[in-house]
C-alpha positions in Angstrom: 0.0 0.0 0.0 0.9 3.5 -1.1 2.0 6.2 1.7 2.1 8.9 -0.4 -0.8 10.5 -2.0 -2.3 13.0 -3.6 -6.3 14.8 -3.3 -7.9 16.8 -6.2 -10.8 18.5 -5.9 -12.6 21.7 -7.8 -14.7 24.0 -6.6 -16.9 26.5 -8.8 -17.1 30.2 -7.0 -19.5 33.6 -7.6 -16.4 36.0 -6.6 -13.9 36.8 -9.3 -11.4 34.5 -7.3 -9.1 37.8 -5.8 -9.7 38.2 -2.8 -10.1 34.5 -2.3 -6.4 34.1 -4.0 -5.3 36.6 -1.8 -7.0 35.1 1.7 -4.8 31.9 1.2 -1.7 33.3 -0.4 -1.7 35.3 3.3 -1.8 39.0 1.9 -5.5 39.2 3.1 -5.5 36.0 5.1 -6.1 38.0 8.6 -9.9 39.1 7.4 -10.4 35.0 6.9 -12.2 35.0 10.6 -14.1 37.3 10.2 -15.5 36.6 6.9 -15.6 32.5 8.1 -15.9 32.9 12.0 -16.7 29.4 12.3 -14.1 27.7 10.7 -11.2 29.8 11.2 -10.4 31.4 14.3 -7.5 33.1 13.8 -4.8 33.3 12.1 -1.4 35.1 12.7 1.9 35.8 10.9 5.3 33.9 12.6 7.6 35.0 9.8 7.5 37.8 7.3 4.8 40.2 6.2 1.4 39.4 4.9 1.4 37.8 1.0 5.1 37.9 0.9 6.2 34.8 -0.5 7.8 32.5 2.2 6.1 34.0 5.2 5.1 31.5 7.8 1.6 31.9 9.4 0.0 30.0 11.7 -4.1 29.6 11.2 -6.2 28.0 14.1 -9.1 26.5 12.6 -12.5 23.7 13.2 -12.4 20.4 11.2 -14.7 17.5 12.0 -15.7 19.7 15.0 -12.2 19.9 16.4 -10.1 22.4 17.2 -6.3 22.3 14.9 -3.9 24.6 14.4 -1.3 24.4 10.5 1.4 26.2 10.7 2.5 26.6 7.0 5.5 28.3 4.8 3.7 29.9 1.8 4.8 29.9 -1.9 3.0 32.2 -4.5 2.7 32.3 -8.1 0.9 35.8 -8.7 1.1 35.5 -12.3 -0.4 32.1 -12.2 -2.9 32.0 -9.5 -1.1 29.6 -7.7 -0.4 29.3 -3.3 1.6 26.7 -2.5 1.3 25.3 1.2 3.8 23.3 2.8 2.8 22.6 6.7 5.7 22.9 9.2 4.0 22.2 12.7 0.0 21.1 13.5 -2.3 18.5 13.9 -2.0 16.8 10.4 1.6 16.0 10.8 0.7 13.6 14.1 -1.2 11.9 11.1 1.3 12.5 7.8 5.4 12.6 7.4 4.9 15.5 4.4 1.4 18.0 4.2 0.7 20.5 1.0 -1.6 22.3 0.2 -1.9 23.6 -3.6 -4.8 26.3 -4.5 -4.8 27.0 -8.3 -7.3 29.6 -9.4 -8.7 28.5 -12.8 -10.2 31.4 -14.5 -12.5 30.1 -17.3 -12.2 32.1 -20.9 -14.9 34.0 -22.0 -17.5 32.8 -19.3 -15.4 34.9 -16.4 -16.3 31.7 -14.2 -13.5 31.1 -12.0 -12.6 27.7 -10.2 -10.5 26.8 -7.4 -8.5 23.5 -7.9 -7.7 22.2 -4.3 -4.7 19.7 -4.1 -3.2 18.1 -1.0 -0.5 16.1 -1.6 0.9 13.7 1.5 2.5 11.1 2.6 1.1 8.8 5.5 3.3 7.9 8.7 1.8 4.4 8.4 0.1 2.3 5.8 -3.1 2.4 8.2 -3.4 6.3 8.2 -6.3 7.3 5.8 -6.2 9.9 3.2 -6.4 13.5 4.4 -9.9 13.4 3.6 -11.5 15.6 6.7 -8.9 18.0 5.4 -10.1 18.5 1.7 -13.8 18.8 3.0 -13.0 21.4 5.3 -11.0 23.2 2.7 -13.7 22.8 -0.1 -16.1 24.4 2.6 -13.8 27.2 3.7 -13.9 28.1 0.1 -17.2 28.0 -0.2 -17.7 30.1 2.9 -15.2 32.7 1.7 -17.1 33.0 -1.5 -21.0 33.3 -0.2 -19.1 36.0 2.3 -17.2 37.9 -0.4 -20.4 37.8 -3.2 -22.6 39.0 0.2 -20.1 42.6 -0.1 
């Protein structure tokens, strides 16, 4: 059996994907409570400025009803809509050896639809770990959250 992996999921947003992009790639990242009180608590900034590529934030969060903290070292891609999360410290590396996170923001030609292609890549301590699933459904419903809060404005 496998120990690395890799999760793909899309989500279809109403926003024009921005301030989304810019929420996760950290530059905006400290108005994510607000606008998603009840998934993300807080987050805060360990290394670096806000959006600056290679900052280290920390972000306490709810997943499954529990309480986590990620501490994560960012990599962005402005001209290709692309945040790159690799997790340092928090609750999914008692579970995994390696944790990314990879948000590509898809815009979609002449429709002006935009998508947000969620990928977590990982690799399991043990062969009886599962997949990081709890993880991609609560990052397909931050999104979602972050969007219905953003169209809202």
């Amino acid at each position: 059996m496998a120990l690395t992996g890799k999760m793909v999921s899309e989500v279809e947003i109403n926003s024009n994907g921005d301030d989304i992009f810019h929420i996760v790639a950290g530059k905006k990242a400290q108005h994510a409570p607000n606008l998603s009180p009840e998934k993300v608590h807080k987050v805060e900034i360990h290394q670096g400025d806000w959006g600056d590529h290679g900052s280290i934030k920390v972000w306490t969060y709810v997943a499954e009803g529990q309480v986590e903290t990620y501490k994560e070292k960012v990599s962005i891609d402005e001209e290709n809509k692309t945040v790159h999360m690799t997790a340092l410290e928090g609750h999914c590396l008692e579970l995994y050896k390696s944790y990314n996170i990879i948000y590509e923001f898809i815009h979609e030609g002449e429709t002006n639809a935009v998508k947000v292609k969620i990928t977590i890549e990982y690799e399991k301590k043990n062969e009886h770990i599962p997949p990081p699933q709890k993880y991609m459904d609560f990052l397909i419903s931050l999104i979602k959250d972050l969007d219905a809060n953003l169209v809202k404005e």
